[in-house]
MDAnalysis code that builds the backbone (N, CA, C; Angstrom):
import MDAnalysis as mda
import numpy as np

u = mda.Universe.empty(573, n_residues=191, atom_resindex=np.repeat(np.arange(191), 3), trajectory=True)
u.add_TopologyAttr("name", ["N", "CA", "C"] * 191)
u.add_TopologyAttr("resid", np.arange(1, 192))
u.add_TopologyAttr("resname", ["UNK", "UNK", "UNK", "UNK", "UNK", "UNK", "UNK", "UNK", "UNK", "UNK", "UNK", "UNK", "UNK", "UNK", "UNK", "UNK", "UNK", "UNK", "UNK", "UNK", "UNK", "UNK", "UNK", "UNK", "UNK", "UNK", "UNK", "UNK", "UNK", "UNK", "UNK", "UNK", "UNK", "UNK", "UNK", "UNK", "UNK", "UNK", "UNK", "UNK", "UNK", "UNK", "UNK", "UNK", "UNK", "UNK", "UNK", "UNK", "UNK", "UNK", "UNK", "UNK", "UNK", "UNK", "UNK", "UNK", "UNK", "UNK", "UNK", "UNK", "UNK", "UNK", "UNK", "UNK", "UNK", "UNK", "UNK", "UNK", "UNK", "UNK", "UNK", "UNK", "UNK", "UNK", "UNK", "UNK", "UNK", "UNK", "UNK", "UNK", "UNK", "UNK", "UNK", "UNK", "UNK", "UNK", "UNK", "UNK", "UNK", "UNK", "UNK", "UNK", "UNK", "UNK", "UNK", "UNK", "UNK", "UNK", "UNK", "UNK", "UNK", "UNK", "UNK", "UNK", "UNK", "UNK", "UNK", "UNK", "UNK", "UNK", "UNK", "UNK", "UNK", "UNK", "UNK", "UNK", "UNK", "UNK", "UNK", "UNK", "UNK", "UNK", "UNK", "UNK", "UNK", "UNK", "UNK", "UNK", "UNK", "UNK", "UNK", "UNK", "UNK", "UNK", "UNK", "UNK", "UNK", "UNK", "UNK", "UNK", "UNK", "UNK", "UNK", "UNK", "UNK", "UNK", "UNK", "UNK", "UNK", "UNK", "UNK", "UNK", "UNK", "UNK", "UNK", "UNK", "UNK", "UNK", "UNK", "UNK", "UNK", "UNK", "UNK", "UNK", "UNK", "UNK", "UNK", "UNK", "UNK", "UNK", "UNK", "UNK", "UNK", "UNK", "UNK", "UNK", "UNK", "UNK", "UNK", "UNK", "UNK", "UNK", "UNK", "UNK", "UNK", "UNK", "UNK", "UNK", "UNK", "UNK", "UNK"])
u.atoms.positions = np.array([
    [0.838, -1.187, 0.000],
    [0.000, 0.000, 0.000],
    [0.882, 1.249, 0.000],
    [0.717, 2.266, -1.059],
    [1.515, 3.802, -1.112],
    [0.976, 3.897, 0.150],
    [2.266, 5.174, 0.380],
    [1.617, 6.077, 1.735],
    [1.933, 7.473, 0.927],
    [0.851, 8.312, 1.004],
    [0.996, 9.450, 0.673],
    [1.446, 10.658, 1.598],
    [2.384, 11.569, 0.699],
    [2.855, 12.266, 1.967],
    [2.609, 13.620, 2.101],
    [2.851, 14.891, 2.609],
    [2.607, 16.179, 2.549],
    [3.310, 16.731, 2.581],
    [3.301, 18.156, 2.393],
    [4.784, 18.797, 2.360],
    [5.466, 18.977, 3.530],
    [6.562, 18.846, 3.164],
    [7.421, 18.673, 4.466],
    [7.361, 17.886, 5.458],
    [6.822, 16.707, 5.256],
    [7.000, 15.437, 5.555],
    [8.055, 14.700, 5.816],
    [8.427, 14.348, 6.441],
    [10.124, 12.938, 6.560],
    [9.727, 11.392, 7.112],
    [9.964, 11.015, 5.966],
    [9.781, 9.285, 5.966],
    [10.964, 8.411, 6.297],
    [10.838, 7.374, 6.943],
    [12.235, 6.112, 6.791],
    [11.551, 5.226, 5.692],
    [12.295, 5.018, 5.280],
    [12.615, 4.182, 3.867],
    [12.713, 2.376, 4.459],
    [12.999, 2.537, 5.698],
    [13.745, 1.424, 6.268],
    [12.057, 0.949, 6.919],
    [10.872, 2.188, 7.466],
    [9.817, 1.966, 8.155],
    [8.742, 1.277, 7.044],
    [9.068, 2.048, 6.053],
    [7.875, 1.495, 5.064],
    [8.120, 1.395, 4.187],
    [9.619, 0.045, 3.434],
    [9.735, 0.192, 2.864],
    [10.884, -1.202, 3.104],
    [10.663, -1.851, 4.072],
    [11.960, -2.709, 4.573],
    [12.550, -3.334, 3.394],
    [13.900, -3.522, 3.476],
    [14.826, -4.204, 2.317],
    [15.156, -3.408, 1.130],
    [14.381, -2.575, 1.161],
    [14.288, -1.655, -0.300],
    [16.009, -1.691, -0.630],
    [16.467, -2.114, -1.705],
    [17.401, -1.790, -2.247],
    [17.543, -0.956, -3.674],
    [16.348, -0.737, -4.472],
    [16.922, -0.114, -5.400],
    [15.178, 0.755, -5.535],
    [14.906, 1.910, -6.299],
    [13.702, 2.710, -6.360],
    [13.965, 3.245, -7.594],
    [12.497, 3.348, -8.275],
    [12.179, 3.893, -9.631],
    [11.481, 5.142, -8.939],
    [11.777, 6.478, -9.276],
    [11.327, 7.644, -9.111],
    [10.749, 8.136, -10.312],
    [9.161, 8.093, -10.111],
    [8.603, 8.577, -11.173],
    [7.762, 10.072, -10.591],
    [8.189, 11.219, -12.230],
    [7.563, 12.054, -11.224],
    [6.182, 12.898, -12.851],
    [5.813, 13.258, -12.884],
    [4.526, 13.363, -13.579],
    [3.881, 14.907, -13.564],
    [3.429, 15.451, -14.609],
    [2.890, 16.649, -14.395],
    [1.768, 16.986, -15.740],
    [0.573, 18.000, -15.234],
    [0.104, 18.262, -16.780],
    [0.029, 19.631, -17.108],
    [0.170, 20.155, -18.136],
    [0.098, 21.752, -18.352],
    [-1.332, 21.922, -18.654],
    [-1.678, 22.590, -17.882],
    [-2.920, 23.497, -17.580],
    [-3.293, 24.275, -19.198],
    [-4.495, 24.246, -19.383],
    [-5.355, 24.363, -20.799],
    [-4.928, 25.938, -21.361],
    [-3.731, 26.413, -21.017],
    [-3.732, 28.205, -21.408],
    [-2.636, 28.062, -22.588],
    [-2.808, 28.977, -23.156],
    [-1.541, 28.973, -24.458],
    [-0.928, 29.887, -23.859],
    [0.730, 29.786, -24.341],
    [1.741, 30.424, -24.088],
    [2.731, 30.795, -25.321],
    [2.113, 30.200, -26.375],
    [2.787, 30.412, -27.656],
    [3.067, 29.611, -27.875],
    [3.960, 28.460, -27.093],
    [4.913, 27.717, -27.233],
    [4.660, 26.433, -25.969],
    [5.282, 25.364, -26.464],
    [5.769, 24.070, -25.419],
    [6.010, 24.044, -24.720],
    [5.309, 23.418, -23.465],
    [6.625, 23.182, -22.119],
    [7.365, 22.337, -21.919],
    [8.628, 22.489, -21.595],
    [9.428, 21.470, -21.511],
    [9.400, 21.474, -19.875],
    [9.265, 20.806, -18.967],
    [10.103, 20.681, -17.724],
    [10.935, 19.367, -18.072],
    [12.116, 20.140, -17.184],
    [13.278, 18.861, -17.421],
    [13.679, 18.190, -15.476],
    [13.961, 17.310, -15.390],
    [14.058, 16.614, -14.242],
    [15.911, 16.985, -13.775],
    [16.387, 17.440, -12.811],
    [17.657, 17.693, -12.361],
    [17.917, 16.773, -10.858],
    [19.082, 16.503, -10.952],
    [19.190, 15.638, -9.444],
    [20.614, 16.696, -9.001],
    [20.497, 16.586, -7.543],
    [21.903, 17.279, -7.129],
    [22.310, 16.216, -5.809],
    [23.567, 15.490, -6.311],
    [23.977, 14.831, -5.408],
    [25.084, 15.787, -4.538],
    [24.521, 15.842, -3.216],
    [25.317, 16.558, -2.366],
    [25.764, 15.856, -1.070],
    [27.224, 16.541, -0.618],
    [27.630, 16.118, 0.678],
    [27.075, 16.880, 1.996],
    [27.563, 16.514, 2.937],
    [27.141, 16.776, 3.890],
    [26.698, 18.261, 4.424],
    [27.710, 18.761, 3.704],
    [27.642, 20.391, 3.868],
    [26.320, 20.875, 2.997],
    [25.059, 19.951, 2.499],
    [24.608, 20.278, 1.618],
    [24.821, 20.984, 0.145],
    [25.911, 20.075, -0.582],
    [26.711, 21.084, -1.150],
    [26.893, 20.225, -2.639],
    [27.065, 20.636, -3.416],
    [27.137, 19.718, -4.907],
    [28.486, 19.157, -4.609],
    [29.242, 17.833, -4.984],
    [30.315, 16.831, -4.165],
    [31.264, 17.657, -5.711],
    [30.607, 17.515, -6.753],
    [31.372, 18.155, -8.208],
    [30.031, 18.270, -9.288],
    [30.876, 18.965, -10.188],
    [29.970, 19.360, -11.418],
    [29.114, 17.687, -11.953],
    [29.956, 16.801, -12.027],
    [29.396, 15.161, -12.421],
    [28.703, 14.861, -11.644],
    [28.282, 15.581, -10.346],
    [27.541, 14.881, -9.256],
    [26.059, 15.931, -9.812],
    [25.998, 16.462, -10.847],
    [24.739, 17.310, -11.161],
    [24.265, 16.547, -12.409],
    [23.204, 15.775, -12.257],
    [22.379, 15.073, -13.061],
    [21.210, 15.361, -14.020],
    [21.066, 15.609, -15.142],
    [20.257, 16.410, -16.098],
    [20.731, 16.164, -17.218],
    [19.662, 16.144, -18.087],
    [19.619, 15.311, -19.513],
    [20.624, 15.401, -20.090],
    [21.640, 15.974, -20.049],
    [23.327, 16.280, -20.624],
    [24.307, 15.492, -19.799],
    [24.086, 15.043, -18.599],
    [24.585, 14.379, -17.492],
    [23.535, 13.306, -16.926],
    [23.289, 12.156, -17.666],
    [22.148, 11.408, -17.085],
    [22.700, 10.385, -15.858],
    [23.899, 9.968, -15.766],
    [24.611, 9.281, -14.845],
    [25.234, 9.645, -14.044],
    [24.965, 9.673, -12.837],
    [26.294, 9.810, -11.374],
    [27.565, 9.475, -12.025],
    [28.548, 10.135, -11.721],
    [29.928, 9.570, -11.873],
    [30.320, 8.419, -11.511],
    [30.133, 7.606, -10.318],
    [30.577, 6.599, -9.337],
    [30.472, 5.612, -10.503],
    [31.457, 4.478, -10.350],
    [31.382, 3.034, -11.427],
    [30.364, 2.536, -11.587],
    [29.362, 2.447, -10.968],
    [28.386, 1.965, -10.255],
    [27.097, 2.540, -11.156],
    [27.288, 3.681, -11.420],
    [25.832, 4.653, -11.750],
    [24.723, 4.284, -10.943],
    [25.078, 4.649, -9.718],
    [23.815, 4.598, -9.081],
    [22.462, 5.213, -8.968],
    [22.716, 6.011, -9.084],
    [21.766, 7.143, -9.870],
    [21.774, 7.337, -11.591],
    [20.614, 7.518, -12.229],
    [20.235, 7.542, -13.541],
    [19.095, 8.456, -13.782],
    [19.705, 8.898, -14.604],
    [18.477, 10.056, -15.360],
    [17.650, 9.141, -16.548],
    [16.614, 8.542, -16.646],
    [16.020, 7.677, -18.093],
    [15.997, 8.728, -18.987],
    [16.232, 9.697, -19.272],
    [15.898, 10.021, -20.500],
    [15.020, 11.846, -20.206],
    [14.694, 12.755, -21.029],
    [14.308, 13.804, -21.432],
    [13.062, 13.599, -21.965],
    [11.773, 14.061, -21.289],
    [10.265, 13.461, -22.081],
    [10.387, 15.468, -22.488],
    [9.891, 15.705, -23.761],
    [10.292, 17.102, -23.976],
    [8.863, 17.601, -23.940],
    [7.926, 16.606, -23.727],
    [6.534, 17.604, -24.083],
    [5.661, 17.393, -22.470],
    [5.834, 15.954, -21.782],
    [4.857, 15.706, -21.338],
    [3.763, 14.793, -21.599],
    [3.510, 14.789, -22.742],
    [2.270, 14.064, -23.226],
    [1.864, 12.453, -22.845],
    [0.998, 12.063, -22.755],
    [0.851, 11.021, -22.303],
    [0.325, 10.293, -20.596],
    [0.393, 9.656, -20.266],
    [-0.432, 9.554, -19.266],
    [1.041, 8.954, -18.079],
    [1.006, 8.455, -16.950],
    [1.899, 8.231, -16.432],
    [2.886, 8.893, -15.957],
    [4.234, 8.457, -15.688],
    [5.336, 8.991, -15.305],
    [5.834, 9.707, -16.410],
    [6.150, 11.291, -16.630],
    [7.000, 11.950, -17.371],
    [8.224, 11.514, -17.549],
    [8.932, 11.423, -16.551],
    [10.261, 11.797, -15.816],
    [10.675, 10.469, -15.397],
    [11.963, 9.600, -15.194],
    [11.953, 8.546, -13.992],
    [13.473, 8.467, -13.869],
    [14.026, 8.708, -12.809],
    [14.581, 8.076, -12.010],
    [14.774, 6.820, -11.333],
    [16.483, 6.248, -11.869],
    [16.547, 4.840, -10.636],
    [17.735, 5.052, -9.945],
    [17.329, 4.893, -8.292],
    [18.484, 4.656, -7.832],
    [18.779, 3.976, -7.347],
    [20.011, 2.627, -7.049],
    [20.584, 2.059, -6.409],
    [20.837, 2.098, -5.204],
    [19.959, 2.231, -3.967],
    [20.595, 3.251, -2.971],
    [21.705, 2.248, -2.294],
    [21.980, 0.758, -2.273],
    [22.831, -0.015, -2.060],
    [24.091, 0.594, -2.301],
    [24.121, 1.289, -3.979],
    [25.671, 1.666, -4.318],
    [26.301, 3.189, -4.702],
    [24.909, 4.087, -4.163],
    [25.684, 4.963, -3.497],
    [26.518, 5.763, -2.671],
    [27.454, 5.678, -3.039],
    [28.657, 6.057, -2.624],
    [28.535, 6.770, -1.218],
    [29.301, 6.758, -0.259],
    [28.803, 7.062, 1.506],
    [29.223, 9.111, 0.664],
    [29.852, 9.141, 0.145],
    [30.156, 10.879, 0.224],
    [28.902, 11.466, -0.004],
    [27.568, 10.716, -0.910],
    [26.326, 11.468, -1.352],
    [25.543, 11.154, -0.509],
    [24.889, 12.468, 0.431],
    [24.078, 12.526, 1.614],
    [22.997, 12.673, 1.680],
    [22.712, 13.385, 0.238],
    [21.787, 13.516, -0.150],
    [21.572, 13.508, -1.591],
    [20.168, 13.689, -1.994],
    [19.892, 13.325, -3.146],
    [19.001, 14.299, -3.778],
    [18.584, 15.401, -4.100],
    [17.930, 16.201, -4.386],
    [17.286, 16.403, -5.854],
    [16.035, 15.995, -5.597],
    [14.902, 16.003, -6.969],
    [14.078, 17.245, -7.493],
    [14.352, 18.119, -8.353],
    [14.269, 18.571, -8.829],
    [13.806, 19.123, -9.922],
    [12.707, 19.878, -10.513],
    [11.788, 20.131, -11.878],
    [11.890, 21.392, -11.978],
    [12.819, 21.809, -13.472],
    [12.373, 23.203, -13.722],
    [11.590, 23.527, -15.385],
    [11.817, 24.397, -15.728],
    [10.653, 24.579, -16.819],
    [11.840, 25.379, -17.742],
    [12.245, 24.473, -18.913],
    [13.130, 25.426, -19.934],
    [12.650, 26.404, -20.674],
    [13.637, 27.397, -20.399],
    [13.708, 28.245, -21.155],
    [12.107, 29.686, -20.525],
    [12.000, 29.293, -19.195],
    [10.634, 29.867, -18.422],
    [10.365, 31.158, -18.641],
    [11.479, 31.811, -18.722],
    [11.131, 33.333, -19.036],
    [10.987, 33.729, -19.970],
    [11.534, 33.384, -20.842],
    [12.031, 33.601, -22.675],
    [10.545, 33.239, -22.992],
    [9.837, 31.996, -22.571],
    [8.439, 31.483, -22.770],
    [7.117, 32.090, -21.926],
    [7.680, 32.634, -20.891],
    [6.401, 33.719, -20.188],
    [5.732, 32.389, -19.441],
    [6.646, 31.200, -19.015],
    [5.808, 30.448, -18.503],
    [6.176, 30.021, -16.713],
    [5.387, 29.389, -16.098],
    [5.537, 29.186, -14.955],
    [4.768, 28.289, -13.844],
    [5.381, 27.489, -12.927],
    [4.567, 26.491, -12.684],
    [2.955, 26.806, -12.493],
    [2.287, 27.819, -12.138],
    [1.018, 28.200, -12.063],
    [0.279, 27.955, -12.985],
    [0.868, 27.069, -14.194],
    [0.201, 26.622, -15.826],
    [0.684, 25.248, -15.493],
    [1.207, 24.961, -14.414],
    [1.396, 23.332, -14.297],
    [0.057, 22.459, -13.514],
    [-0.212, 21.475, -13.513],
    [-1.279, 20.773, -12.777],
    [-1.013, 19.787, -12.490],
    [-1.526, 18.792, -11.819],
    [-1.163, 17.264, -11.704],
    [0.214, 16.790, -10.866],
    [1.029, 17.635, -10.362],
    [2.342, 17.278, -10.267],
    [2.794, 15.819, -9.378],
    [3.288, 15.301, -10.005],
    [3.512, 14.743, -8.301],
    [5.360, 13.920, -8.715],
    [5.447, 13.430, -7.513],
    [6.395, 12.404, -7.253],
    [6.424, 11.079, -6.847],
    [6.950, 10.149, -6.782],
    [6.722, 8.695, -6.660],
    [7.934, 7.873, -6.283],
    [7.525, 7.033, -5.677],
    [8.877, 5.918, -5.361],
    [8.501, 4.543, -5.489],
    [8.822, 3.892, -6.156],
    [8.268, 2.041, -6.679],
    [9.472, 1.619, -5.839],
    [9.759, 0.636, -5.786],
    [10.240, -0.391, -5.327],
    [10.371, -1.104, -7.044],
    [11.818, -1.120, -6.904],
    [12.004, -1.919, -8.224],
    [12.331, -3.546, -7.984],
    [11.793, -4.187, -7.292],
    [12.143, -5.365, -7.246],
    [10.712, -5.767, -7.204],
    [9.676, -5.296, -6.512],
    [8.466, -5.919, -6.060],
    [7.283, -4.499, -6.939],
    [8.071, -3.873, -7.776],
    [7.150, -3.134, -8.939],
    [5.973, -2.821, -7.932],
    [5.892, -2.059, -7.035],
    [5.246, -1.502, -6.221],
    [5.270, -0.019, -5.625],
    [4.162, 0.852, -6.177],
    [4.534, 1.813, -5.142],
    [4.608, 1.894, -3.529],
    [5.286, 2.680, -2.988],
    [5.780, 2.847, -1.643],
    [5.421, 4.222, -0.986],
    [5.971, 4.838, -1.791],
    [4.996, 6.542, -1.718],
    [4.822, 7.177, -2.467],
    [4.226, 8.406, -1.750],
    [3.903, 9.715, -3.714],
    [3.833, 10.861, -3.036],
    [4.064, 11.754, -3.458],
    [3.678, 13.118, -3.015],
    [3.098, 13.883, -4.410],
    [1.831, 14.651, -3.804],
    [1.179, 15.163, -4.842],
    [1.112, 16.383, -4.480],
    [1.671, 17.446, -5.232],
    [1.790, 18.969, -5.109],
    [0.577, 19.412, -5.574],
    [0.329, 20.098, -4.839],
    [-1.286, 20.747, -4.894],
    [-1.469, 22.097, -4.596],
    [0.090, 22.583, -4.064],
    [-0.096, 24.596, -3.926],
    [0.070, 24.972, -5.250],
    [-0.078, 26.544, -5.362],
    [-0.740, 26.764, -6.995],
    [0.968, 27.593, -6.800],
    [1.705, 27.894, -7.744],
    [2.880, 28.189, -7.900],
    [2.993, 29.068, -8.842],
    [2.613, 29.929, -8.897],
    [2.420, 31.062, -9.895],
    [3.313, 32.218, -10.227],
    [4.600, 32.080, -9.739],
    [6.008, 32.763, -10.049],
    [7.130, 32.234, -10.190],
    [6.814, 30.864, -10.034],
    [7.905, 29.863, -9.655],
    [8.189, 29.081, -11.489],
    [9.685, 28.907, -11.212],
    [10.400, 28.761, -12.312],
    [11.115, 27.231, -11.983],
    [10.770, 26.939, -10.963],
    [12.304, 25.912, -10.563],
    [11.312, 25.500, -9.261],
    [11.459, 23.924, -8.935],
    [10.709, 22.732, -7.930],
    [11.624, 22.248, -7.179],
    [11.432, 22.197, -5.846],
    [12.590, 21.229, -5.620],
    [11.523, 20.331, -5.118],
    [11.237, 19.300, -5.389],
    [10.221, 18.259, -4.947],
    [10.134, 17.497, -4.227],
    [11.514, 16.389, -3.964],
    [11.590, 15.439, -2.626],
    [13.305, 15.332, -2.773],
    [13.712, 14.754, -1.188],
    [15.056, 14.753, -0.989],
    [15.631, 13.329, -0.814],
    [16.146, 12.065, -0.854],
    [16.180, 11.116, -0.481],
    [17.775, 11.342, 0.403],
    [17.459, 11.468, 2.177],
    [18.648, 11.503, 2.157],
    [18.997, 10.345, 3.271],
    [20.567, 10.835, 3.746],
    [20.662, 9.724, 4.877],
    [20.697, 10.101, 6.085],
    [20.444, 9.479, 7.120],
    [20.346, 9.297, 8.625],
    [20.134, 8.407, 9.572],
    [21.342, 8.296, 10.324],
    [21.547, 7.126, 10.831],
    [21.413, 5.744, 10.357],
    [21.744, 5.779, 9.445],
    [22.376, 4.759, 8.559],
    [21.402, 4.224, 7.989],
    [20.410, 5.069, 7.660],
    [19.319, 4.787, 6.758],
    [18.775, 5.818, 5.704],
    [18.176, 5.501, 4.745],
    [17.858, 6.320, 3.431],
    [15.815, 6.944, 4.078],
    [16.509, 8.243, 4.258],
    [14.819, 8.766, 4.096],
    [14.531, 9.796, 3.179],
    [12.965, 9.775, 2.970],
    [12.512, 11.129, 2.235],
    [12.216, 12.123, 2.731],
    [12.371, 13.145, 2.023],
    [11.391, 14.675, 2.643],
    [10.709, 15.166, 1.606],
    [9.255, 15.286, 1.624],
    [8.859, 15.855, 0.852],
    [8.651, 17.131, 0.792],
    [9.625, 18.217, -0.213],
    [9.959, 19.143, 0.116],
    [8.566, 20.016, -0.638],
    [8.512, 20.203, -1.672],
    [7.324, 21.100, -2.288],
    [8.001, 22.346, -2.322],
    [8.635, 23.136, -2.478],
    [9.471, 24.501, -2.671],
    [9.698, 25.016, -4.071],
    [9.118, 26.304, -4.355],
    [9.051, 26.851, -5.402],
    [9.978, 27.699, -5.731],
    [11.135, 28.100, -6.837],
    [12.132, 29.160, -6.973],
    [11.906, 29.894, -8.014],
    [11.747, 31.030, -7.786],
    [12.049, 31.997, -8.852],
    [13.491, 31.898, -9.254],
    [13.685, 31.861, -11.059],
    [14.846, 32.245, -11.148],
    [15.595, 30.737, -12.128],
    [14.521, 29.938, -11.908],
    [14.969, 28.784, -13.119],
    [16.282, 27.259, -12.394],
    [16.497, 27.038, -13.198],
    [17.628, 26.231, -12.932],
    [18.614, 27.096, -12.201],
    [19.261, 28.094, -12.737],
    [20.275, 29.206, -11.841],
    [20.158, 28.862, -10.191],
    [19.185, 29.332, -9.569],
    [18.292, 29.451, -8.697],
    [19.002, 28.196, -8.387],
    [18.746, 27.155, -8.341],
    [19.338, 25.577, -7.926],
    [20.436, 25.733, -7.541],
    [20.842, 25.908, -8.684],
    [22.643, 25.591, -8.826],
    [23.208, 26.471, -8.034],
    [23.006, 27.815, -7.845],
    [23.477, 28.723, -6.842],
    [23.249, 28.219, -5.398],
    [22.249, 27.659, -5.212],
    [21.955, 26.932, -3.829],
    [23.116, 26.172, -3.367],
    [22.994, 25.241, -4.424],
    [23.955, 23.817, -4.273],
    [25.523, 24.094, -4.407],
    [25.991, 25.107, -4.945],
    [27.585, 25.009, -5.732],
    [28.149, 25.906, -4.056],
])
């Protein structure tokens, strides 16, 4: 059975979720019926950070140009760039290994921004549906979801859920946080 979560929520992974060794992160959205001229793209970003909350290196920043963690391992994976949305299901997906990530990545930070947002006059407040997800890739089961439901109407940039560690276990937070300012906005956080 999913457990659904709210914002700012913190889950153990270990409570509802025992054995979990590896997770498909699917995350999903629909653009709201308004024209903007043009397409939305949201693209999916991961920021693997250390302890200091901090990007570990530029390879530890995951996005359709960088779909793999550095580590031998690729424990983390970007599937791919959905450029429109369309369709029903998961947009976006994520897998991670959390077995073979590397002890330096503390965290894991999930991420949705909207290309090219300003140039396009667009912004999550034309987004609907959003959510996030965690399967269990062994037993093809969801485990949780978070479904964003505040209306975001200046916001350029998501940070959506965190998978991190504590006490020697993998948890979530479901963050829900809106940034003005695009991808930038992220990366200035993290670097």
């Amino acid at each position: 059975m999913s457990i659904s979560l709210q914002k700012g929520q913190k889950i153990s992974l270990e409570k509802v979720a025992p054995g979990l060794v590896a997770g498909f992160i699917g995350m999903g959205w629909d653009v709201k019926a308004t024209d903007t001229g043009t397409d939305f793209d949201l693209d999916t970003s991961l920021f693997l950070l250390d302890a200091n909350d901090k990007l570990i290196s530029d390879k530890h920043f995951i996005f359709y140009n960088n779909l793999t963690s550095p580590d031998p391992d690729e424990s983390v994976k970007l599937m791919g760039d959905n450029q429109t949305g369309a369709g029903e299901g998961d947009d976006e997906v994520i897998i991670v290994d959390l077995r073979k990530v590397p002890p330096a990545v503390q965290k894991i930070v999930i991420t949705v921004t909207i290309y090219e947002a300003e140039q396009r006059k667009q912004n999550f407040g034309q987004v609907q549906n959003a959510y996030v997800r965690l399967v269990d890739v062994q037993t093809q089961e969801e485990v949780l979801r978070y479904d964003l439901d505040e209306d975001y109407s200046i916001e350029t940039a998501m940070i959506l859920a965190e998978l991190y560690r504590k006490d020697d276990e993998w948890r979530v937070n479901a963050v829900g946080d809106g940034y003005s300012g695009g991808l930038a906005a992220l990366l200035n956080r993290y670097q």
